[in-house]
C-alpha positions in Angstrom: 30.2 -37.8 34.8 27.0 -37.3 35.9 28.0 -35.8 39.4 29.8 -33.5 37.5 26.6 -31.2 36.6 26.6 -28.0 38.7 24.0 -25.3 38.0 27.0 -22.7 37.0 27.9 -24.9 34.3 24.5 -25.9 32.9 22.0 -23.7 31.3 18.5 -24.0 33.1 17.0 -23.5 29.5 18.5 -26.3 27.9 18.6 -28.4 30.6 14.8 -28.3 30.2 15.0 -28.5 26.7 16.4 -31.9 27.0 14.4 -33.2 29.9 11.3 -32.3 27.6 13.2 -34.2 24.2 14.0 -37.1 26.8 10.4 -37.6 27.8 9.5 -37.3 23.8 11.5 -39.7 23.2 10.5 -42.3 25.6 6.4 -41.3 24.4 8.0 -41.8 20.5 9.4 -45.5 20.8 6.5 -46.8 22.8 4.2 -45.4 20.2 6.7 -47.0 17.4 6.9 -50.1 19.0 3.3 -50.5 19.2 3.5 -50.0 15.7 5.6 -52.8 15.1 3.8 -55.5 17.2 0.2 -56.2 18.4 1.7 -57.3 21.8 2.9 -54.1 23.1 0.0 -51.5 23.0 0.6 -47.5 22.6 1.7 -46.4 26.2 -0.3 -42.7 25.2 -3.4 -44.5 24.5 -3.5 -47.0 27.7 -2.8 -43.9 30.2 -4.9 -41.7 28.3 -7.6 -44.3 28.8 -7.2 -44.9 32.2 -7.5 -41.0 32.7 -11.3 -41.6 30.4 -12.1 -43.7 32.6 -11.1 -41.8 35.6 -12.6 -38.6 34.6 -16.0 -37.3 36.5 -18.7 -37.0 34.2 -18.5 -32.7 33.9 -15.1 -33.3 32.8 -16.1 -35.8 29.4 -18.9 -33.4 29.0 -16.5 -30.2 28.7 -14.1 -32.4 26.1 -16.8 -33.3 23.9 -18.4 -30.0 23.7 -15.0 -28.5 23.1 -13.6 -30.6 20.9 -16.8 -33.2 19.7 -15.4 -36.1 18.0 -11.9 -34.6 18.1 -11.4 -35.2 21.8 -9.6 -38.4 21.2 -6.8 -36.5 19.5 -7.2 -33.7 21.8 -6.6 -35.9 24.9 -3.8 -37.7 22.9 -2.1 -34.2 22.2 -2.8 -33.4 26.1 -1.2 -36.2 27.0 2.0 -35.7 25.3 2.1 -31.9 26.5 1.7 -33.3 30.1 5.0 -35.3 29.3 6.9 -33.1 27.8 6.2 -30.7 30.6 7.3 -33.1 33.5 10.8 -34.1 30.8 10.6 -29.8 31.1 10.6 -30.0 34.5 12.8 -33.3 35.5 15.8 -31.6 32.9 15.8 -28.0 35.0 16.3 -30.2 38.2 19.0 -32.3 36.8 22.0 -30.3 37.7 21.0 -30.4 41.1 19.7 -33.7 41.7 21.2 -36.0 38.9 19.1 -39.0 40.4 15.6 -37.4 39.5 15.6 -38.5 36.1 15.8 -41.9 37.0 13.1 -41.6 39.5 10.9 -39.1 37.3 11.4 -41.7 34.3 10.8 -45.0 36.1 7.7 -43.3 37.3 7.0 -42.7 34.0 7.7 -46.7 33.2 5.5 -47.5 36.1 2.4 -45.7 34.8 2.7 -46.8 31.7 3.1 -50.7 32.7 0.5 -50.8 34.7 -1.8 -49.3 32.4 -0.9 -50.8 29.7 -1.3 -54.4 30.9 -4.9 -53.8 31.6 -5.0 -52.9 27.6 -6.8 -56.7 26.4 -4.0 -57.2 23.4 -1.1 -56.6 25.9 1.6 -59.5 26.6 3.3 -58.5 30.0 6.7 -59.6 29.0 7.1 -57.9 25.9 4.7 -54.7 27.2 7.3 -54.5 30.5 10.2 -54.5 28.1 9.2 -52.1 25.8 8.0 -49.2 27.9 10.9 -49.5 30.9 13.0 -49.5 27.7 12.0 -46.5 26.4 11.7 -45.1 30.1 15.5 -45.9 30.1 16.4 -44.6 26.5 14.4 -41.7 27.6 17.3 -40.7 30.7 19.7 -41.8 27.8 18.7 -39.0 25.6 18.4 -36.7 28.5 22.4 -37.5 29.2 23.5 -37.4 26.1 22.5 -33.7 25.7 23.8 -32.6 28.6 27.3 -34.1 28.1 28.9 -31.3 26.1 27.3 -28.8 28.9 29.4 -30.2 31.9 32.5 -28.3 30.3 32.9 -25.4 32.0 33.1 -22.5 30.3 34.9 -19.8 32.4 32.0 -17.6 32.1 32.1 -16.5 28.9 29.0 -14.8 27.4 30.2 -16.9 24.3 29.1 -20.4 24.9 31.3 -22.7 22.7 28.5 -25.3 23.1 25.5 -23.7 22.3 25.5 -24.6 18.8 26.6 -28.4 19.6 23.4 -28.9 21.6 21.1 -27.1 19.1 22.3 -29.7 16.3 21.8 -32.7 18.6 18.2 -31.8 20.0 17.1 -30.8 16.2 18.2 -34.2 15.4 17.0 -35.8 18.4 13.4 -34.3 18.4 13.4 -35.1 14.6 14.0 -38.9 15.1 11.5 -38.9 17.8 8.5 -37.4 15.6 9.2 -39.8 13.0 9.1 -42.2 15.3 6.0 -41.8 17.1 4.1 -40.3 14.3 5.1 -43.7 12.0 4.3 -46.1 15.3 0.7 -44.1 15.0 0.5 -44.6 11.3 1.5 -48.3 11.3 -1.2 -49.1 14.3 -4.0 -47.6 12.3 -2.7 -48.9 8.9 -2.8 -52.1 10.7 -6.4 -52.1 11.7 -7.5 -51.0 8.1 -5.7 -53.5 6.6 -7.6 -56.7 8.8 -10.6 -55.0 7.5 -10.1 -55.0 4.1 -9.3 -58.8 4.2 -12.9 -59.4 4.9 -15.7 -59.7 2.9 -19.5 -58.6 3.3 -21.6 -61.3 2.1 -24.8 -60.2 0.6 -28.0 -59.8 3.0 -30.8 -61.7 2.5 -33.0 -58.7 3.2 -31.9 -55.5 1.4 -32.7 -52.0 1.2 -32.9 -50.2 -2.0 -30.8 -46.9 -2.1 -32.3 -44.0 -1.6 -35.0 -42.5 -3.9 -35.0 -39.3 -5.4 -37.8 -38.1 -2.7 -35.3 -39.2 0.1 -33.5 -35.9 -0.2 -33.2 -32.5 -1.5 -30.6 -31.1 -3.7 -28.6 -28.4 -4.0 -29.1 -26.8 -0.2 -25.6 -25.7 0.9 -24.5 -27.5 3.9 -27.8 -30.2 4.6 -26.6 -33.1 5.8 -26.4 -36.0 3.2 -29.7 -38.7 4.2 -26.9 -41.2 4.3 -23.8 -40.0 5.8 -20.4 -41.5 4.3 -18.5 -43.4 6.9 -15.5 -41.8 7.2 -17.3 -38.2 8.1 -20.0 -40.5 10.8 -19.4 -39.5 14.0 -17.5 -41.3 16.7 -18.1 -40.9 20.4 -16.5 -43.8 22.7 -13.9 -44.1 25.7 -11.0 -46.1 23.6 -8.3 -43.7 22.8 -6.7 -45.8 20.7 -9.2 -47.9 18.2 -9.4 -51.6 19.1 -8.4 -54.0 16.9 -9.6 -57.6 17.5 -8.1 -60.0 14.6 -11.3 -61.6 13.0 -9.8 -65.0 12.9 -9.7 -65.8 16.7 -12.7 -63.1 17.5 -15.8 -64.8 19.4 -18.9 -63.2 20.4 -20.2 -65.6 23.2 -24.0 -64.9 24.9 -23.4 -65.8 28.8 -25.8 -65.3 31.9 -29.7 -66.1 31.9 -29.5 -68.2 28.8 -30.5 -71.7 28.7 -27.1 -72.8 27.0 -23.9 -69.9 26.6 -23.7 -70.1 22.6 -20.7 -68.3 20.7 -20.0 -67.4 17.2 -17.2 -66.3 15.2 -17.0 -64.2 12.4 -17.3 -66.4 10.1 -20.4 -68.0 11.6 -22.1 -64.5 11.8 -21.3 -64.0 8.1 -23.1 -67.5 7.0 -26.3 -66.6 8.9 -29.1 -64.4 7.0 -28.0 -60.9 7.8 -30.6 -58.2 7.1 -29.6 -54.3 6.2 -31.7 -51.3 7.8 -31.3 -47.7 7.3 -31.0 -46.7 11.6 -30.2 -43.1 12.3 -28.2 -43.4 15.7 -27.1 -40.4 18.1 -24.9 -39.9 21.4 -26.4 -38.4 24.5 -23.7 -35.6 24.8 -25.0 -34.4 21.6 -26.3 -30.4 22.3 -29.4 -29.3 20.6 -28.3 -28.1 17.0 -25.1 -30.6 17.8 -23.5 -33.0 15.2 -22.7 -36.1 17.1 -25.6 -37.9 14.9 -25.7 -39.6 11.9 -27.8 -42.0 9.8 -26.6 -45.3 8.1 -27.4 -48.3 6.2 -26.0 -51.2 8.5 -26.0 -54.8 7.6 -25.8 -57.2 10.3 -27.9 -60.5 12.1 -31.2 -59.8 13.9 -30.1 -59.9 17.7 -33.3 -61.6 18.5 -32.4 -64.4 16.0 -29.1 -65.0 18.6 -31.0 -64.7 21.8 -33.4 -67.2 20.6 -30.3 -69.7 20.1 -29.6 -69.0 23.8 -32.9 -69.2 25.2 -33.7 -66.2 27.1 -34.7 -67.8 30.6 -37.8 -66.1 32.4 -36.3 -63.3 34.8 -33.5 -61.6 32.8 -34.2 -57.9 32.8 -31.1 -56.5 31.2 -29.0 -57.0 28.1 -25.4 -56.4 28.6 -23.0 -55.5 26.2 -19.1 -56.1 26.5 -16.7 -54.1 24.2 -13.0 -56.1 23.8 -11.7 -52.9 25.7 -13.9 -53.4 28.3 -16.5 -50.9 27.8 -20.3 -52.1 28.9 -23.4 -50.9 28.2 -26.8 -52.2 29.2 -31.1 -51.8 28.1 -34.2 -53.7 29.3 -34.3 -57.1 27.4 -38.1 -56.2 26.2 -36.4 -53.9 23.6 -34.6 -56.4 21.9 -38.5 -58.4 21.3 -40.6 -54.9 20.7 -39.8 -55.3 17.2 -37.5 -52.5 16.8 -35.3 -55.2 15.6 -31.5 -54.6 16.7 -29.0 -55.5 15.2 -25.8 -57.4 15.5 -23.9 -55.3 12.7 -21.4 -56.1 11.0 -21.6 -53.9 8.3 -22.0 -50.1 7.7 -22.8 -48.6 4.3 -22.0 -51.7 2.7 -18.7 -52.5 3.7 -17.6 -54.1 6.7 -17.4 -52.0 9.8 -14.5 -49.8 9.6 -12.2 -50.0 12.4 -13.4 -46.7 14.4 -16.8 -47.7 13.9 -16.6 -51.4 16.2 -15.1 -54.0 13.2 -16.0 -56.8 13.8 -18.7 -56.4 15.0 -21.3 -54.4 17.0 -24.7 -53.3 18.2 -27.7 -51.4 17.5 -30.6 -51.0 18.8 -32.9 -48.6 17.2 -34.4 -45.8 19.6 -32.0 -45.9 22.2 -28.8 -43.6 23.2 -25.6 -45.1 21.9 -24.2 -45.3 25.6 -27.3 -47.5 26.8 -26.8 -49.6 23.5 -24.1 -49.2 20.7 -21.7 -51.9 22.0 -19.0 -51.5 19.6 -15.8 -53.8 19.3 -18.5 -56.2 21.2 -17.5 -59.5 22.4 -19.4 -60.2 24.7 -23.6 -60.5 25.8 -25.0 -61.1 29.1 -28.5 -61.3 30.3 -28.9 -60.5 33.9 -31.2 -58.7 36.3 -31.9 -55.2 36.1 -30.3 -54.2 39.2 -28.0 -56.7 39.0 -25.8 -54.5 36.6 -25.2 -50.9 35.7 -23.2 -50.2 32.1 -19.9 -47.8 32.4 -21.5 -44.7 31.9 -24.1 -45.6 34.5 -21.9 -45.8 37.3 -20.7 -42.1 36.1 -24.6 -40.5 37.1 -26.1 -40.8 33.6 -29.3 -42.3 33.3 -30.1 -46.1 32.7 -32.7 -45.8 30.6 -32.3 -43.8 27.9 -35.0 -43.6 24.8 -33.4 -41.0 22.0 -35.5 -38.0 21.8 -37.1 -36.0 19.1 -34.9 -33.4 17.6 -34.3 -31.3 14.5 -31.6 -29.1 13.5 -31.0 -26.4 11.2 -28.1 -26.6 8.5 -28.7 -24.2 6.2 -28.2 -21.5 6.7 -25.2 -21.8 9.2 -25.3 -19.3 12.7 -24.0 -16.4 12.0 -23.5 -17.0 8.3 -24.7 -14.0 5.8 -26.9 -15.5 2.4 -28.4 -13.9 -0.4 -31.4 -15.8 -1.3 -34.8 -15.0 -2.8 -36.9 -16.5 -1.1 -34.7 -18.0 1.4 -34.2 -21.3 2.5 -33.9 -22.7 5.7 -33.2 -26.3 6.2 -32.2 -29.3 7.9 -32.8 -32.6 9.8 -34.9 -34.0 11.8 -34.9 -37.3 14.1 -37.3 -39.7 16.1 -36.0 -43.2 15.5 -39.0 -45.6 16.0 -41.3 -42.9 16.3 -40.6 -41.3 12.7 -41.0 -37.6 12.1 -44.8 -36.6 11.2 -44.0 -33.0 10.9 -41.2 -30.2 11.0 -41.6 -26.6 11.4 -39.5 -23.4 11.5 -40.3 -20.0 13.3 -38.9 -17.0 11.6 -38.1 -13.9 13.9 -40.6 -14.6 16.8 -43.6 -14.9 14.4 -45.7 -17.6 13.0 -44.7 -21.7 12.9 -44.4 -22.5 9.3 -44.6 -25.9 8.5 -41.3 -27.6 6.7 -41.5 -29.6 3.4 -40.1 -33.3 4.6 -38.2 -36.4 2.4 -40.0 -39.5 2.2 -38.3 -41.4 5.2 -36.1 -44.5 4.6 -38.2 -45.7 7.4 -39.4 -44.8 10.8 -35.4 -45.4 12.3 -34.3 -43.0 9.7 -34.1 -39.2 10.0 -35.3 -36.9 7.2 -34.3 -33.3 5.7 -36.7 -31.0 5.5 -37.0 -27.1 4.1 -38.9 -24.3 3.7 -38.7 -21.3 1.7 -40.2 -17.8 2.9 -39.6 -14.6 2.4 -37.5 -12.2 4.0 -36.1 -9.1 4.1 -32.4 -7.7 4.0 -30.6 -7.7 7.6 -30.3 -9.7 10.9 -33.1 -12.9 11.5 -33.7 -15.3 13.9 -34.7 -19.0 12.9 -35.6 -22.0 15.1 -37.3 -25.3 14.3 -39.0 -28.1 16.2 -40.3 -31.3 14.8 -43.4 -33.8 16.2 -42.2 -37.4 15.6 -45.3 -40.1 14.9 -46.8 -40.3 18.1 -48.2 -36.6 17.9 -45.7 -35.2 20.4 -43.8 -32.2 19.5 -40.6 -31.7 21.2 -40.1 -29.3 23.7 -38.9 -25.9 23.7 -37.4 -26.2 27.1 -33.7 -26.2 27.7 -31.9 -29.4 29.3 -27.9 -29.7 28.6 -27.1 -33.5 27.5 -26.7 -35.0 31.3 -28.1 -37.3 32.4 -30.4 -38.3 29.4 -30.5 -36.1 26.5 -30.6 -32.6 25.6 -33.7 -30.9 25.1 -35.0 -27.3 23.4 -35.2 -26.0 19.8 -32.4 -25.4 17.7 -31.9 -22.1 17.3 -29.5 -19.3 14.9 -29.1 -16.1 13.8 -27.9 -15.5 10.2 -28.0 -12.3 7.7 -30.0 -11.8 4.5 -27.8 -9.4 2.3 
C-alpha cells in the first residue's frame, strides 16, 4: 500500500497536514501517558529540558525577558511547534520516500528516550515503551490519513476525497488535544493533590501578620507586602514541576560533615520550625522587573542541620541538589552570619506548593535565588570553594552573588494616563539583610523627594513606599532609588542582569490628565 503513494496522486497540502497531526499525536499520548503513571515522564518536558540546559546564557536571558515567568509555557508551546513542523515536513516527503516517516519518527522515539531516562522518576522499561509507542502510533496516524488519497483520481479538479480527509484529521487532531491537554492536567493535578495530603505543623517561632503600618491602601496597582502564592514568581530550569512523593523523600547532608545525616519529611516536620517574612528575587530580574516577591516561609533553621552534621574545618561551599538535578552553591560563612536560612517547608502558611520546591527547599536571606534557592532539594554537600561550581556557574554568571538594592515604581504604570490631585507615585523597595533606610522619587529631572516607607516586617522584608506631589496636566517623567541600612544608595548606573544583577533606577513616563 504504502509504495503505492506517487506525488500525482497525493496532495502536498494534506500530505503535510497529516505528517504535522502524526507528530501531534505521538507529542499527545506521551503527554497522556505521563498523566496516567509517575513512571513514564512527559516526553515535551524532558527534551524541552535538555534544550534549558543546553541553551548559552544570552539565549535564557532573551526567554525570560520576553516571556518572564511564562517561558516555561512558552518553551513548551515552542516545542510542540518544532514537532508539528518536522510531522509538516516528514508528510510532504512521504509520497516520495514512504520510509522517512519511520526514520523521522524513530528519531523522534530516540530523542525522547534518551532524554527522558535522564528525568529522576523515569523507569526505562515502561519510559522505552511508551514513547517508541507513540513514535509508532504517530506513522500510524500519518498512514491512516493518507489511505483514501492513494486512489487516483483521473485528474479531476473535484477531489472525491477531500471531504473524507477533512472529517478524519478534525477528528484525529481533536482526540489528540484532549489527549495531551488531559495528560498535562492529570500531572499537575497529581502534584497538587500529594500536597494537600500534608500538613503544616505549627512553628514554634511565629510571625504576627502584618500590621496596619505594613502597607498602604488603596494605591492602584502596589504590590501586596505579602504576595499570595499562586501570583509569586517562578524562575527555574524544570519544564515540567517535579514531584517527589513525600513518603520516600530524603534530604541527606554529604561531603565535609563529620557524619552524612538524612531526614525525611516527617522528621523535618517534628523539629522546631521557625517562620520569617524573606523577600527573595532572581538575578534575570531587569530594573523595574517583577521576578521578585516577598513571603512568610515556615521551615527549620539550616544551621540547626549543619550542626547535626558537624561542619568539618575546611568546607568553603554549601551545595544544593534539586531532585531534577539542578545545583546551586554559596560560601558556608553565610549560613553562620546570622541571616538564618532556612530549610522551608512552608510558604504563606501552607506547605510549599508544588511550583514553589514541595517538599522542601532553601533560603537564604540576601542572596540571588540561583546562588541559593534550592528548590525540590534533596540533597546538601559541603565542599571546597573551588571544588564546585552550581549550574548556572558553569553558564558565565557569577559565584557570588549578594541581592542588591532596588526599588520599583508601580503606581502609576509606564505609559499609563491618571488623574490625581496631588498625585501619587509608589512602589517597592528591597535590600534583604540590609533593610531599606530611605526611598526617594525624582519628578521630571528636578529635585529627590523623599518617599513615605511601611514599617518593615523585618530587615529581609521589602517595603512600599509613596509620595504625593503636585503636578501639572501632560507628559512626566518619574524615577526612584532607595539607600538600604548601610547608608548606600543604589546606583544610577545601567547593568543588564548578567552576570550578577541588574543595576540603575527604575524609571517611567506616564500622563496627568
Amino acid at each position: 500500500m504504502v509504495t503505492s503513494m506517487t506525488e500525482t496522486t497525493i496532495s502536498p497540502g494534506r500530505a503535510g497536514i497529516a505528517g504535522s497531526l502524526a507528530a501531534g499525536t505521538a507529542l499527545a499520548l506521551t503527554e497522556l501517558i505521563a498523566g496516567l503513571t509517575e513512571r513514564v515522564p512527559s516526553a515535551i518536558a524532558a527534551v524541552g529540558g535538555v534544550v534549558i540546559d543546553s541553551s548559552p546564557r544570552f539565549v535564557k536571558e532573551f526567554a525570560i525577558a520576553v516571556f518572564g515567568t511564562a517561558d516555561k509555557g512558552a518553551l513548551a508551546i515552542g516545542t510542540v511547534i518544532i514537532g508539528l513542523l518536522v510531522g509538516w515536513f516528514l508528510g510532504r516527503a512521504t509520497p516520495r520516500h514512504p520510509w522517512l516517516p519511520w526514520a523521522g519518527f524513530g528519531a523522534f522515539a530516540v530523542l525522547g528516550v534518551l532524554a527522558a531516562l535522564g528525568e529522576p522518576q523515569a523507569s526505562p522499561v515502561p519510559t522505552v515503551i511508551a514513547i517508541t509507542g507513540s513514535a509508532a502510533a504517530g506513522v500510524g496516524v500519518l498512514h491512516f490519513l493518507l489511505r483514501d488519497e492513494e486512489q487516483p483520481t483521473d485528474g479531476l479538479a473535484d477531489d472525491p476525497y477531500r471531504r473524507q480527509f477533512i472529517t478524519k484529521a478534525a477528528g484525529i487532531g481533536a482526540v489528540a488535544t484532549v489527549a495531551g491537554l488531559g495528560g498535562r492536567r492529570m500531572i499537575i493535578a497529581r502534584s497538587e493533590e500529594v500536597r494537600q495530603s500534608v500538613a503544616l505543623p505549627v512553628a514554634e517561632l511565629t510571625v504576627p501578620a502584618p500590621p496596619p503600618d505594613a502597607s498602604f491602601a488603596g494605591i492602584p496597582d502596589l504590590t501586596p507586602i505579602v504576595v499570595p502564592n499562586d501570583e509569586f514568581y517562578r524562575i527555574d530550569t524544570a519544564l515540567v514541576v517535579p514531584r517527589p512523593d513525600p513518603e520516600t523523600w530524603r534530604l541527606k547532608i554529604k561531603g565535609m560533615v563529620d557524619r552524612e545525616v538524612e531526614f525525611s519529611l516527617d522528621d523535618l516536620m517534628k523539629r522546631p520550625l521557625y517562620e520569617q517574612y524573606v523577600t527573595i528575587s532572581c538575578v534575570s530580574n531587569e530594573v523595574g522587573g517583577n521576578l521578585v516577591g516577598n513571603a512568610k516561609w515556615t521551615g527549620v533553621k539550616l544551621v540547626d542541620l549543619l550542626n547535626d552534621a558537624g561542619v568539618q574545618a575546611g568546607a568553603e561551599q554549601l551545595v544544593g541538589r534539586s531532585v531534577d538535578g539542578w545545583t546551586s552553591g554559596f560560601p558556608v560563612d553565610l549560613a553562620f552570619d546570622g541571616r538564618d536560612p532556612l530549610l522551608a517547608i512552608g510558604m504563606n502558611g501552607e506547605p510549599l506548593p508544588p511550583r514553589h520546591g514541595f517538599p522542601a527547599r532553601l533560603i537564604v536571606p540576601g542572596l540571588y535565588g540561583y546562588v541559593s534557592a534550592t528548590k525540590w532539594i534533596e540533597e546538601i554537600e559541603l565542599t571546597t570553594w573551588n571544588d564546585f561550581d552550581g549550574y548556572w556557574i558553569t553558564r558565565g554568571w557569577s559565584k557570588e552573588a549578594p541581592i542588591k538594592t532596588q526599588s520599583r515604581i508601580d503606581h502609576p504604570r509606564q505609559g499609563e494616563k491618571v488623574a490625581e490631585d496631588p498625585l501619587v507615585l509608589a512602589g517597592v523597595a528591597w535590600a534583604p539583610t540590609r533593610g531599606i533606610e530611605k526611598v526617594e522619587v525624582q519628578l521630571d529631572g528636578g529635585e529627590w523627594i523623599e518617599a513615605e516607607l511601611t514599617s518593615p516586617l523585618s530587615d529581609k522584608s521589602w517595603v512600599q513606599w509613596r509620595v504625593e506631589t503636585a503636578a501639572g496636566t501632560g507628559r512626566h517623567e518619574a524615577r526612584v532609588r532607595a539607600t538600604d541600612g548601610t547608608g548606600a544608595t543604589q546606583t544610577a548606573d545601567t547593568a543588564r542582569p548578567a552576570p550578577n544583577g541588574a543595576t540603575g533606577h527604575h524609571t517611567i513616563d506616564f500622563e496627568v490628565t
